[in-house]
mmCIF file of the C-alpha atoms, coordinates in Angstrom:
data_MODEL
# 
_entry.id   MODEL 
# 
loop_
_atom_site.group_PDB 
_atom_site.id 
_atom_site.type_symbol 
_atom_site.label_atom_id 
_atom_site.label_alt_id 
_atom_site.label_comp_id 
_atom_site.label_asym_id 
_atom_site.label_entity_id 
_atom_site.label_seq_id 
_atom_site.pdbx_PDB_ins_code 
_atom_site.Cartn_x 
_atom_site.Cartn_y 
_atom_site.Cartn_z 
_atom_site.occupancy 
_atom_site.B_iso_or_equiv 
_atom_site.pdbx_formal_charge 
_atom_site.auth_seq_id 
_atom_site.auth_comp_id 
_atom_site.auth_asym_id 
_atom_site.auth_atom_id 
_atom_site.pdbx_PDB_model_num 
ATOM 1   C CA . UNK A 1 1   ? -61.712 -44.325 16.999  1.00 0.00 ? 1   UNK A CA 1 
ATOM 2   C CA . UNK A 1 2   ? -64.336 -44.325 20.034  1.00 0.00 ? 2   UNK A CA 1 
ATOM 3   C CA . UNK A 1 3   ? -65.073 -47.279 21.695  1.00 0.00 ? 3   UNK A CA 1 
ATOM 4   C CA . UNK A 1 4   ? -68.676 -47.849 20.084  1.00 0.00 ? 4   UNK A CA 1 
ATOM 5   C CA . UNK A 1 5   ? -66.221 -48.631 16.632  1.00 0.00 ? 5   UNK A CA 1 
ATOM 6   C CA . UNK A 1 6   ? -63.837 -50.402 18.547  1.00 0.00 ? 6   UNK A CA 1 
ATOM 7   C CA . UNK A 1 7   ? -66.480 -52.711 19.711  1.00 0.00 ? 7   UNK A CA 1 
ATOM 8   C CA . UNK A 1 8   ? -68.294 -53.120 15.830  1.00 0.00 ? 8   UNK A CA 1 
ATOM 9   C CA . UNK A 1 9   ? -64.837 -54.260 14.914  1.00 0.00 ? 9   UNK A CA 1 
ATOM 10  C CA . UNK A 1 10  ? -64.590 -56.389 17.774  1.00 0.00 ? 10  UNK A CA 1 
ATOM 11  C CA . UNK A 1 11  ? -68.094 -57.832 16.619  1.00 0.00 ? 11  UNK A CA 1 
ATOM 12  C CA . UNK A 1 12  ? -66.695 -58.671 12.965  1.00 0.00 ? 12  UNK A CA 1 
ATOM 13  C CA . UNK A 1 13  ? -63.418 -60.568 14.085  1.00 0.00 ? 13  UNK A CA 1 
ATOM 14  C CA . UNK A 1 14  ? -65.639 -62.524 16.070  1.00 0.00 ? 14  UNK A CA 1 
ATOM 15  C CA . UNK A 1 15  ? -68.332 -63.342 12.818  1.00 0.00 ? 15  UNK A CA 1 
ATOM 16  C CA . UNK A 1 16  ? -64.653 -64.169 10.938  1.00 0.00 ? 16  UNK A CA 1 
ATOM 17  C CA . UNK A 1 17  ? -63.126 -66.464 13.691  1.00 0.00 ? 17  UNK A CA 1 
ATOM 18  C CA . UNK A 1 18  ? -66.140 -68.129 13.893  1.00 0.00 ? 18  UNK A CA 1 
ATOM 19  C CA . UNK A 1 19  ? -66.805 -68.630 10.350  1.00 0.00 ? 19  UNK A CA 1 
ATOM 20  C CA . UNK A 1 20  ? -62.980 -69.527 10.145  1.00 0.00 ? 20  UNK A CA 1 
ATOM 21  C CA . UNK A 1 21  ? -63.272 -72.373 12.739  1.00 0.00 ? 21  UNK A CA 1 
ATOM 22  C CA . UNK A 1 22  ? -66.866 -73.430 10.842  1.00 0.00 ? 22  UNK A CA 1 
ATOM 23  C CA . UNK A 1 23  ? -64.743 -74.241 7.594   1.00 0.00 ? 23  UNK A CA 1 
ATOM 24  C CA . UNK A 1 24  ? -61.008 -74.807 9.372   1.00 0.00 ? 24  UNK A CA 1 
ATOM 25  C CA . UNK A 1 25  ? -59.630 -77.414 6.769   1.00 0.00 ? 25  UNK A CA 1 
ATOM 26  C CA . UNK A 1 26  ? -56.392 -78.496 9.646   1.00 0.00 ? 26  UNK A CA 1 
ATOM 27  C CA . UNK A 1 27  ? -55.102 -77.945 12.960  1.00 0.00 ? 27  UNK A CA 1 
ATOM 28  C CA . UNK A 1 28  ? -53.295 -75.235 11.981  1.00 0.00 ? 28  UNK A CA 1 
ATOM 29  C CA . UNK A 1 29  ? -56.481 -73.524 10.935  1.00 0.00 ? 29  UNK A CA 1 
ATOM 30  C CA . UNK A 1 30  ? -58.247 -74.109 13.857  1.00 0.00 ? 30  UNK A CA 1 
ATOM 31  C CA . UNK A 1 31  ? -55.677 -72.706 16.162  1.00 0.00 ? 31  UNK A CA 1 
ATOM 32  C CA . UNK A 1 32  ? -55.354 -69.550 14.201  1.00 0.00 ? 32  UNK A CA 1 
ATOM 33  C CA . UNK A 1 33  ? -59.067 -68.872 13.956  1.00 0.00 ? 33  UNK A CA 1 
ATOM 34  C CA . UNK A 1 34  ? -59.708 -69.592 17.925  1.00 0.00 ? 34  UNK A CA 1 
ATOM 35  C CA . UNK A 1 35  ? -57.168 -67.336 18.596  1.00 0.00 ? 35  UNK A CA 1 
ATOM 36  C CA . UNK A 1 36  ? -58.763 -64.533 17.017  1.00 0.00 ? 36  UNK A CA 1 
ATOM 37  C CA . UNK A 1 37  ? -61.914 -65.365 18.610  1.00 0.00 ? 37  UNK A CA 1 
ATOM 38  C CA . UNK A 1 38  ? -59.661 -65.219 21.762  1.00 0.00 ? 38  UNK A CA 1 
ATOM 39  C CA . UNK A 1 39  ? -59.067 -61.451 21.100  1.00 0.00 ? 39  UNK A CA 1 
ATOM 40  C CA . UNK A 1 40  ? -62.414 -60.421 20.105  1.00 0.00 ? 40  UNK A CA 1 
ATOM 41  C CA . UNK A 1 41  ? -63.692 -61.459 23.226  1.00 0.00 ? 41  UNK A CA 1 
ATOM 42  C CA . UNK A 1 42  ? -60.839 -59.677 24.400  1.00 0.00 ? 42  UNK A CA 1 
ATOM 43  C CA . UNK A 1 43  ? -61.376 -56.637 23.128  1.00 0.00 ? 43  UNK A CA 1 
ATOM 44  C CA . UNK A 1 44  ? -65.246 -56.881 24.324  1.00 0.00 ? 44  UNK A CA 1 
ATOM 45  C CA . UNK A 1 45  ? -64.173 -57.487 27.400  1.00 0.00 ? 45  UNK A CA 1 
ATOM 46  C CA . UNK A 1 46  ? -61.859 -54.376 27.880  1.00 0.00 ? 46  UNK A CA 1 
ATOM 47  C CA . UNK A 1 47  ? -64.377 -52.093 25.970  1.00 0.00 ? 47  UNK A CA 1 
ATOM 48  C CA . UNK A 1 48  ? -68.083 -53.538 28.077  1.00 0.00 ? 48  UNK A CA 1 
ATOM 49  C CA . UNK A 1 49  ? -66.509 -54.978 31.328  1.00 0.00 ? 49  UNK A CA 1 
ATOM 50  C CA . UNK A 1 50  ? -68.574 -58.225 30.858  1.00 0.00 ? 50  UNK A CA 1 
ATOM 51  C CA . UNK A 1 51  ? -67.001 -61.409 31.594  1.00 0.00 ? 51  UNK A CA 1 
ATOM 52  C CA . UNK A 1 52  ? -64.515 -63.050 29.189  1.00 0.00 ? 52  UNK A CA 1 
ATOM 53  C CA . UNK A 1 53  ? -67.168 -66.179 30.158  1.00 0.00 ? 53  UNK A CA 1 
ATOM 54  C CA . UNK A 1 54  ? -70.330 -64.317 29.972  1.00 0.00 ? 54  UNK A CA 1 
ATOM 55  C CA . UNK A 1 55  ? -69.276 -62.666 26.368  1.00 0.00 ? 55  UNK A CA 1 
ATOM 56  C CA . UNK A 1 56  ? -68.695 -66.505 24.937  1.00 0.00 ? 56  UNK A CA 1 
ATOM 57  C CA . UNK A 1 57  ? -72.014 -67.770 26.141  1.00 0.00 ? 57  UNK A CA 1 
ATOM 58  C CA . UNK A 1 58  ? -73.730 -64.551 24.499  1.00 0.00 ? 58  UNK A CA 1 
ATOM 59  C CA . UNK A 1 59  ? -72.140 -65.323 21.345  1.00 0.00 ? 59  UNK A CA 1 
ATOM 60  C CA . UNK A 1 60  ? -72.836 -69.256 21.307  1.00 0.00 ? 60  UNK A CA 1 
ATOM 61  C CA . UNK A 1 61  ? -75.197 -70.355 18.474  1.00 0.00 ? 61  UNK A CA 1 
ATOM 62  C CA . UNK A 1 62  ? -77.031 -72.041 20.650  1.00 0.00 ? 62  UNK A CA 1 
ATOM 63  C CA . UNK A 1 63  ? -78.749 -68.988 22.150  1.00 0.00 ? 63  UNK A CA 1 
ATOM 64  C CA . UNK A 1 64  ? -82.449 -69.114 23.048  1.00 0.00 ? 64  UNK A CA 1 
ATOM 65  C CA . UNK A 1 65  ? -83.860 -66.665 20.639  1.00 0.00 ? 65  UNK A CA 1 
ATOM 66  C CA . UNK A 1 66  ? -83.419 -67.342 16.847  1.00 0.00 ? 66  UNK A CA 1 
ATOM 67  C CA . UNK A 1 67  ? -83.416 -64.090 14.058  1.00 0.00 ? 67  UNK A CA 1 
ATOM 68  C CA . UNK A 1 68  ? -84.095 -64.473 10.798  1.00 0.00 ? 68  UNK A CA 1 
ATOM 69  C CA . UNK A 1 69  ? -81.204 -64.488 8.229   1.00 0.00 ? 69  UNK A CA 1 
ATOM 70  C CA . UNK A 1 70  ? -80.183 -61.149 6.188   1.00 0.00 ? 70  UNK A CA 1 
ATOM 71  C CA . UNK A 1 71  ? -79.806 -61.543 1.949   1.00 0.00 ? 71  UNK A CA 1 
ATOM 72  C CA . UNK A 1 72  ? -78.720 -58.711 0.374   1.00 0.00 ? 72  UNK A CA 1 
ATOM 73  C CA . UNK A 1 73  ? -78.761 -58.137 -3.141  1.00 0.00 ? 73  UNK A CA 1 
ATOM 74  C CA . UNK A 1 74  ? -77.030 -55.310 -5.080  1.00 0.00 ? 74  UNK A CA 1 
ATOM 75  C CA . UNK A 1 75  ? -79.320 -54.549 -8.383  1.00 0.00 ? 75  UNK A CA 1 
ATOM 76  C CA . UNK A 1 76  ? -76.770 -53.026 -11.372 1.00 0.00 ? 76  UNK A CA 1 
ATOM 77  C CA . UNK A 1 77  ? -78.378 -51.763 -14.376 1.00 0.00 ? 77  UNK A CA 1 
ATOM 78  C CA . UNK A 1 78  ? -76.172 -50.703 -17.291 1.00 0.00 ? 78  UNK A CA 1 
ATOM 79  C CA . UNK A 1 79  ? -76.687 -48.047 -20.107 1.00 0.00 ? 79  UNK A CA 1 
ATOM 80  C CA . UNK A 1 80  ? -78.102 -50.378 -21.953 1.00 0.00 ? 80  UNK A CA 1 
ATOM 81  C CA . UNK A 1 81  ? -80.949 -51.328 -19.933 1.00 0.00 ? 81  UNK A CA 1 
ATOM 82  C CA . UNK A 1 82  ? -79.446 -54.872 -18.886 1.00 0.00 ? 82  UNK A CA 1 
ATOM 83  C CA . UNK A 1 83  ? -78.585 -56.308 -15.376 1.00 0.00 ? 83  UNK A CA 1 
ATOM 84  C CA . UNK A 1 84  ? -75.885 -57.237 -13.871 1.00 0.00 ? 84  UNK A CA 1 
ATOM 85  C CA . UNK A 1 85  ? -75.303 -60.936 -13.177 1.00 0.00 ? 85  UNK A CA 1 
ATOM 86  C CA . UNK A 1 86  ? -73.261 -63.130 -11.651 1.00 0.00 ? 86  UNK A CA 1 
ATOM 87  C CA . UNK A 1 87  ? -72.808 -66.690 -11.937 1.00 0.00 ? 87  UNK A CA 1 
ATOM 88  C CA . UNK A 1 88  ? -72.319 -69.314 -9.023  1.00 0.00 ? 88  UNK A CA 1 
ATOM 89  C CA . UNK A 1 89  ? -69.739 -72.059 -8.580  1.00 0.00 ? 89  UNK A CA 1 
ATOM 90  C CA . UNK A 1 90  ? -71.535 -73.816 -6.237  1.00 0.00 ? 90  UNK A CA 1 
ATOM 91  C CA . UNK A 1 91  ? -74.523 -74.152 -8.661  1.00 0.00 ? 91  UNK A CA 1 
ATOM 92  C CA . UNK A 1 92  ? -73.619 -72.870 -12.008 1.00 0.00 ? 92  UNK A CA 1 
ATOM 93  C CA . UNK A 1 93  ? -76.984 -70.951 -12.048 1.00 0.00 ? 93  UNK A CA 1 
ATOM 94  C CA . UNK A 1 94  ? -77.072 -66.926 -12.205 1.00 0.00 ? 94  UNK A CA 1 
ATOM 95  C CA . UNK A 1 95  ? -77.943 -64.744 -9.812  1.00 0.00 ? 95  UNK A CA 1 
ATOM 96  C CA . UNK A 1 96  ? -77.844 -60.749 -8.475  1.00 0.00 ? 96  UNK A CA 1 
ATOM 97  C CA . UNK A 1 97  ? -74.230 -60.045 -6.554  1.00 0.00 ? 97  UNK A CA 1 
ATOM 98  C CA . UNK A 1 98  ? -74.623 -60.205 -3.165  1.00 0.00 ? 98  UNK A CA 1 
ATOM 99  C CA . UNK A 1 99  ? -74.887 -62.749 0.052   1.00 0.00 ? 99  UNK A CA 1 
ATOM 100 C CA . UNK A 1 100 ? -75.774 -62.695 3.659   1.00 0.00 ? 100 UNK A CA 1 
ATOM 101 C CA . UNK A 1 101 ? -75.546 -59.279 5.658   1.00 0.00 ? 101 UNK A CA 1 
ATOM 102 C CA . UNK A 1 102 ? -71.977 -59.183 7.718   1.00 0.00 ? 102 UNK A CA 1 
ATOM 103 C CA . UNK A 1 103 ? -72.357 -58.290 11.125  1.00 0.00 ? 103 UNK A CA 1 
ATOM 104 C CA . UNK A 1 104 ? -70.803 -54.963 11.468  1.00 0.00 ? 104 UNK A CA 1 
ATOM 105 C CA . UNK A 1 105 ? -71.909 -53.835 8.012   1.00 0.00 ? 105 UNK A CA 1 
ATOM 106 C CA . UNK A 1 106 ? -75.504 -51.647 6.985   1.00 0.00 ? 106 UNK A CA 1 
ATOM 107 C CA . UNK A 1 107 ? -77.075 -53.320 4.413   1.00 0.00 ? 107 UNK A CA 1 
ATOM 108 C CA . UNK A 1 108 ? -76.166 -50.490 1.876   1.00 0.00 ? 108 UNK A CA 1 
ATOM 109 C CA . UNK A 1 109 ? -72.398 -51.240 3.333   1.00 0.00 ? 109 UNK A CA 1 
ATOM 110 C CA . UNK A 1 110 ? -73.088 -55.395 2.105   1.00 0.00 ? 110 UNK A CA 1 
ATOM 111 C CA . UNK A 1 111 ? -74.263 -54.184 -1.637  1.00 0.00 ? 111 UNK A CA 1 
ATOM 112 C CA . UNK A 1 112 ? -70.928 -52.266 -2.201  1.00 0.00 ? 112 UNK A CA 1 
ATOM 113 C CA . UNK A 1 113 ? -68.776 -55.046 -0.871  1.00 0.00 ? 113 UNK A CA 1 
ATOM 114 C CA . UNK A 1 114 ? -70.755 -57.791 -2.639  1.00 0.00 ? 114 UNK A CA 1 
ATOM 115 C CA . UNK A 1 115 ? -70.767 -55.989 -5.836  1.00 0.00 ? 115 UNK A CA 1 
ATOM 116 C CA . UNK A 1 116 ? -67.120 -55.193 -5.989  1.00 0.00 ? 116 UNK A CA 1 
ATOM 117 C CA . UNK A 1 117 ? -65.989 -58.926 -4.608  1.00 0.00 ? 117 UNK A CA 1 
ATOM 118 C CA . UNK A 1 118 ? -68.070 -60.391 -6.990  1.00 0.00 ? 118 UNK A CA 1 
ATOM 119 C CA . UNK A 1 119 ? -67.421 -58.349 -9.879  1.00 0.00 ? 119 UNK A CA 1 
ATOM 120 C CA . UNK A 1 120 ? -64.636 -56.412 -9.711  1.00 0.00 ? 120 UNK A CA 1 
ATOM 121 C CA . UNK A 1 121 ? -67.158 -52.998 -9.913  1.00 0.00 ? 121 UNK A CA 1 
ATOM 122 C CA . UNK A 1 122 ? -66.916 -50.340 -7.436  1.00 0.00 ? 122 UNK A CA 1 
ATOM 123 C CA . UNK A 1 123 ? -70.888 -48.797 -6.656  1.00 0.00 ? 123 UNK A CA 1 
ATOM 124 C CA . UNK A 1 124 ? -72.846 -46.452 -5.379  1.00 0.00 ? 124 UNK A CA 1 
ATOM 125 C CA . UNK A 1 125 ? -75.855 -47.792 -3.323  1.00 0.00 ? 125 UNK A CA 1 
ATOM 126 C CA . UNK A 1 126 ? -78.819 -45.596 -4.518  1.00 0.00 ? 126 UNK A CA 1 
ATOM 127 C CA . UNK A 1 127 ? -82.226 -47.024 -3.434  1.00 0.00 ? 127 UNK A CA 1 
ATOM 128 C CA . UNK A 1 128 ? -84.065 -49.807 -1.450  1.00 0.00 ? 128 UNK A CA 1 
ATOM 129 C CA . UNK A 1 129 ? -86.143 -51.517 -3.928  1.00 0.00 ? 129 UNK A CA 1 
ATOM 130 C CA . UNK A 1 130 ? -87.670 -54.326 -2.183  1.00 0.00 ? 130 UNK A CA 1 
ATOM 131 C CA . UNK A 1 131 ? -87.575 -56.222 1.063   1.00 0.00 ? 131 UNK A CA 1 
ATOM 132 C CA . UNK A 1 132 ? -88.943 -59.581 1.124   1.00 0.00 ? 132 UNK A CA 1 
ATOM 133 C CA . UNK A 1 133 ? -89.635 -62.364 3.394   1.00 0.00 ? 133 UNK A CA 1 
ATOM 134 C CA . UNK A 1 134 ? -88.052 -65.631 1.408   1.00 0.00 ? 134 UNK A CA 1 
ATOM 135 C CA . UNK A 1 135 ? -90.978 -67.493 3.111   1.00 0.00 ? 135 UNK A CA 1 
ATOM 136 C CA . UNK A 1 136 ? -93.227 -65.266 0.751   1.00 0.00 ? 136 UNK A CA 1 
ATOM 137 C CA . UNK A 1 137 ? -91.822 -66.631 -2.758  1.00 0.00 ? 137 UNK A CA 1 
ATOM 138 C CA . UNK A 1 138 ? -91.442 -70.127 -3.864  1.00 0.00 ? 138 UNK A CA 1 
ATOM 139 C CA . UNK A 1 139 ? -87.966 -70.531 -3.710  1.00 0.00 ? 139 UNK A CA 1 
ATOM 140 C CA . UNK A 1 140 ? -86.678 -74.151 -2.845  1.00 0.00 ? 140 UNK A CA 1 
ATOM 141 C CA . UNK A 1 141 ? -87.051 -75.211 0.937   1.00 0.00 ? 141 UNK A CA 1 
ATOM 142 C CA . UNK A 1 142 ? -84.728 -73.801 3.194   1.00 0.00 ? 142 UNK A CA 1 
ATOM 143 C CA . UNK A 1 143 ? -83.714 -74.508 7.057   1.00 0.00 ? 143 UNK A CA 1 
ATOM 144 C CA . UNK A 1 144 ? -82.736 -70.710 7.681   1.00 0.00 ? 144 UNK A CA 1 
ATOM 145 C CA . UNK A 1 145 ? -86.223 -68.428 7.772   1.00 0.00 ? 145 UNK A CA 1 
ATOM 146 C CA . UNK A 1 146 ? -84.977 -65.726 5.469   1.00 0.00 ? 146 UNK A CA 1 
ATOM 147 C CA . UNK A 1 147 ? -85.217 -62.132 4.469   1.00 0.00 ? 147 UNK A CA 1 
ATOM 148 C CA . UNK A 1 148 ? -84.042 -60.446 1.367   1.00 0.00 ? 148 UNK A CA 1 
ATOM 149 C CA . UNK A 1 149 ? -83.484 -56.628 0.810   1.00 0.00 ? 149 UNK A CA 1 
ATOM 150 C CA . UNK A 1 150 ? -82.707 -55.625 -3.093  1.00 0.00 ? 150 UNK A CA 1 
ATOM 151 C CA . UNK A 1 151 ? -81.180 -52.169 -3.067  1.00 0.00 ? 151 UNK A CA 1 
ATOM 152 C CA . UNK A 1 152 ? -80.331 -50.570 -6.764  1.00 0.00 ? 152 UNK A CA 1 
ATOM 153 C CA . UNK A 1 153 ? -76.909 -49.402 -7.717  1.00 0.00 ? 153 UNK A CA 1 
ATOM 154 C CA . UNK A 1 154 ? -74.694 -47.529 -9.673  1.00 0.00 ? 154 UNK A CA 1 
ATOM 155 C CA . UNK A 1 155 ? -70.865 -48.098 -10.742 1.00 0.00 ? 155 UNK A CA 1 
ATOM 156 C CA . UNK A 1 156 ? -68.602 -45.922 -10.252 1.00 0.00 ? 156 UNK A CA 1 
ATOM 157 C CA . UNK A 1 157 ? -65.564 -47.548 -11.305 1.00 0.00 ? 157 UNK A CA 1 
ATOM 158 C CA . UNK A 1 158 ? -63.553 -50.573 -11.144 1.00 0.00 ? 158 UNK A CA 1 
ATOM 159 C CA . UNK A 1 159 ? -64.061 -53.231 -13.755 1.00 0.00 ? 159 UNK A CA 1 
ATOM 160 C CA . UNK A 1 160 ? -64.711 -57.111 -13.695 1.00 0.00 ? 160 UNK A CA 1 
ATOM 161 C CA . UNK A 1 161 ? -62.630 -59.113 -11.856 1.00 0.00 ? 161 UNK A CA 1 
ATOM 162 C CA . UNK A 1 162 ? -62.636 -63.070 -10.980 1.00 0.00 ? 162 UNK A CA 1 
ATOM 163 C CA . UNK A 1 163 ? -64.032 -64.257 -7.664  1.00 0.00 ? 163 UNK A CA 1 
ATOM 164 C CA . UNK A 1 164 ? -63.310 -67.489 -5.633  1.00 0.00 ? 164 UNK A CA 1 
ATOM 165 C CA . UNK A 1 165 ? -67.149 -68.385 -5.876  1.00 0.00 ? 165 UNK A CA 1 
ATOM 166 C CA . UNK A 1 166 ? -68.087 -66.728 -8.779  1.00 0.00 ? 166 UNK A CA 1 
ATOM 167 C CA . UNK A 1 167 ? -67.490 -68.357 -12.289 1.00 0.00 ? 167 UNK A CA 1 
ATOM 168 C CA . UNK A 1 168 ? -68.090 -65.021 -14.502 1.00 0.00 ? 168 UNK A CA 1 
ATOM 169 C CA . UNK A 1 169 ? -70.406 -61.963 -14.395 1.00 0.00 ? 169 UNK A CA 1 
ATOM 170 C CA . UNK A 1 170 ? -72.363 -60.657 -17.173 1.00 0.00 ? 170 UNK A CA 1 
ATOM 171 C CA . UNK A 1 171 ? -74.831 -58.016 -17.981 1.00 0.00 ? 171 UNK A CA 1 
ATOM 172 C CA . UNK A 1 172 ? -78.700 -59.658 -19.719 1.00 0.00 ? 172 UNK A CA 1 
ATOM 173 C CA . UNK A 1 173 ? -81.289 -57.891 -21.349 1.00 0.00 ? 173 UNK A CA 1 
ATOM 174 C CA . UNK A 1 174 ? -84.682 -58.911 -19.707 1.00 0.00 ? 174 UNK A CA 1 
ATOM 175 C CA . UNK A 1 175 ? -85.487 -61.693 -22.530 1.00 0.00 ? 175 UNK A CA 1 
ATOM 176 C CA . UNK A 1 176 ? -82.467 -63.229 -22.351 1.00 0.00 ? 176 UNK A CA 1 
ATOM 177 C CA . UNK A 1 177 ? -82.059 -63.842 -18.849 1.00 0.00 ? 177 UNK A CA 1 
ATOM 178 C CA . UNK A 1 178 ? -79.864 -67.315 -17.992 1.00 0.00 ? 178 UNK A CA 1 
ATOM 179 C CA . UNK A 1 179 ? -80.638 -70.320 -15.603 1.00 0.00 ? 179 UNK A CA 1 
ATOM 180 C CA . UNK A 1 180 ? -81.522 -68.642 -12.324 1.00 0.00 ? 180 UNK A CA 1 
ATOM 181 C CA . UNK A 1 181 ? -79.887 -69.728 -9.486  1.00 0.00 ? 181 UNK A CA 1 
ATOM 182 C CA . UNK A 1 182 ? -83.704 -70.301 -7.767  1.00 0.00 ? 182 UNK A CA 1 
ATOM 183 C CA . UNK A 1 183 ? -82.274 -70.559 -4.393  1.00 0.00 ? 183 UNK A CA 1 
ATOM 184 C CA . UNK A 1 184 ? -80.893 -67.272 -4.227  1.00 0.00 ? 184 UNK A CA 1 
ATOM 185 C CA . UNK A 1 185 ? -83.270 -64.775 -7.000  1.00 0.00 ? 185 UNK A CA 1 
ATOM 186 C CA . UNK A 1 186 ? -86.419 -65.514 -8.797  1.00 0.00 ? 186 UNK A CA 1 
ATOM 187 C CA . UNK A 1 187 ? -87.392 -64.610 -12.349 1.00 0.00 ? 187 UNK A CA 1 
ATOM 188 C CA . UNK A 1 188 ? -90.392 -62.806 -11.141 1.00 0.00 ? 188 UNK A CA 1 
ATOM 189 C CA . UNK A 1 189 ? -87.795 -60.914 -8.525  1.00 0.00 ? 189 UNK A CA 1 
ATOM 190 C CA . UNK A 1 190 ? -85.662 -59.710 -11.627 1.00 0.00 ? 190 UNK A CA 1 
ATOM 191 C CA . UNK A 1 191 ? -88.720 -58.739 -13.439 1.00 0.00 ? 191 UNK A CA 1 
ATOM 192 C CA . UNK A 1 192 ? -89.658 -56.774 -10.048 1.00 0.00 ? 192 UNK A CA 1 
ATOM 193 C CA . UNK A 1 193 ? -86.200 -55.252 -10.439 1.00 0.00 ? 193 UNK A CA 1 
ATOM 194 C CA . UNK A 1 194 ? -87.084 -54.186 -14.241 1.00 0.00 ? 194 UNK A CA 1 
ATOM 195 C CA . UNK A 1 195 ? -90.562 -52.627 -13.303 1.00 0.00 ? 195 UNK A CA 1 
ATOM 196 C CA . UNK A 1 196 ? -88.481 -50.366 -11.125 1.00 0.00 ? 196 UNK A CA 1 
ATOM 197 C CA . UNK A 1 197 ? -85.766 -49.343 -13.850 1.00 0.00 ? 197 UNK A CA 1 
ATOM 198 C CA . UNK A 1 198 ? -88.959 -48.238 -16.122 1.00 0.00 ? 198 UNK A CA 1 
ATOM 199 C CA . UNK A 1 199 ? -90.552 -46.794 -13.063 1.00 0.00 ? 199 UNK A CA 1 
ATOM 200 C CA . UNK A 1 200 ? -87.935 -45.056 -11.098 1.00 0.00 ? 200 UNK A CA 1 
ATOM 201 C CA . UNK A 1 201 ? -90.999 -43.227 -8.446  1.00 0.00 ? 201 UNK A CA 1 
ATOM 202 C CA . UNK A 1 202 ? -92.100 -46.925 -7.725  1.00 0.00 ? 202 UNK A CA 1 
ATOM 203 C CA . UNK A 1 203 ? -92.555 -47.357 -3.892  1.00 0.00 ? 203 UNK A CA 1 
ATOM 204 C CA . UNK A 1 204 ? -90.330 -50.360 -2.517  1.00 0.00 ? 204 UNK A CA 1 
ATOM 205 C CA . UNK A 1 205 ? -92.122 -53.508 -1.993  1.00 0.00 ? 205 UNK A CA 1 
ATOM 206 C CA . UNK A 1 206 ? -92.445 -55.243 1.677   1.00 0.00 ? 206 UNK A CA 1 
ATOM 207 C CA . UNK A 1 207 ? -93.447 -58.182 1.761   1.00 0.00 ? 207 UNK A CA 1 
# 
């Protein structure tokens, strides 16, 4: 392992301590996550020579320049022409497996891992269908400026499993889509995500 990997994983125990210490439910939480932020900075430190001091300021939400979020969305079709859905404990609405992009992680990398923690299915990323700025779409108001990349999919194994936020998953013809989770897909996105199953030379969509 060279140090450029060494450094990506330092990267990702960072994202996870900090998440950790975002959602620490006791003391003994906290003190477990900040000492894994302790040796990600660590590890920075021995691999770029930067200041343990320097590294912790860089990483601090409160930088100066805000980035959009990353939403990335794994699109599953099965033989029979349905999609792959999965539905959300927080909301009890539907929507397309996925999340926010992990630092560390391509967004290809992010469909496979969303997929298969979601649903249980091991896939095969296959093509970038869309990438679209959330802004773009009337979704319900959000604080985070967001943009969302749909890339299609194809299993390759596994089979459906339960998931801490997930209630079930399910595969839907096109007319008998469920209760969209708005928030997170549209209709008229799954409907974009159709036109491309019965067109598979249509060009990806920016927007």
């Amino acid at each position: 392992m060279d140090a450029t990997e060494i450094l990506n994983y330092a990267k990702r125990l960072k994202t996870m301590a900090h998440l950790g210490l975002t959602y620490a439910s006791n003391d003994y939480e906290t003190e477990r996550y900040k000492e894994l932020e302790q040796i990600s900075l660590e590890l920075m430190n021995g691999i770029t020579g930067q200041p343990l001091e320097m590294l912790s300021a860089y990483f601090d939400q409160k930088k100066e320049y805000i980035t959009p979020k990353t939403d990335v969305r794994a699109v599953i079709f099965n033989d029979q022409q349905e999609i792959l859905l999965v539905k959300e404990k927080s909301d009890g609405k539907w929507s397309l497996p996925g999340g926010w992009a992990d630092i560390g992680l391509s967004p290809k990398e992010v469909a496979v891992k969303e997929a298969f923690e979601e649903t249980g299915f091991l896939v095969k990323p296959k093509k970038l269908l869309a990438v679209l700025d959330k802004r773009c779409h009337p979704h319900p108001p959000q604080l985070d400026y967001v943009y969302k990349i749909f890339i299609r999919c194809e299993i390759t194994g596994g089979a459906p499993t339960a998931a801490f936020d997930i209630l079930e998953a399910g595969f839907f013809a096109q007319n008998t889509l469920p209760e969209l989770s708005t928030d997170r897909v549209l209709p008229s996105q799954i409907e974009l995500m159709f036109s491309y199953l019965n067109d598979p030379h249509k060009e990806a969509m920016v927007n």
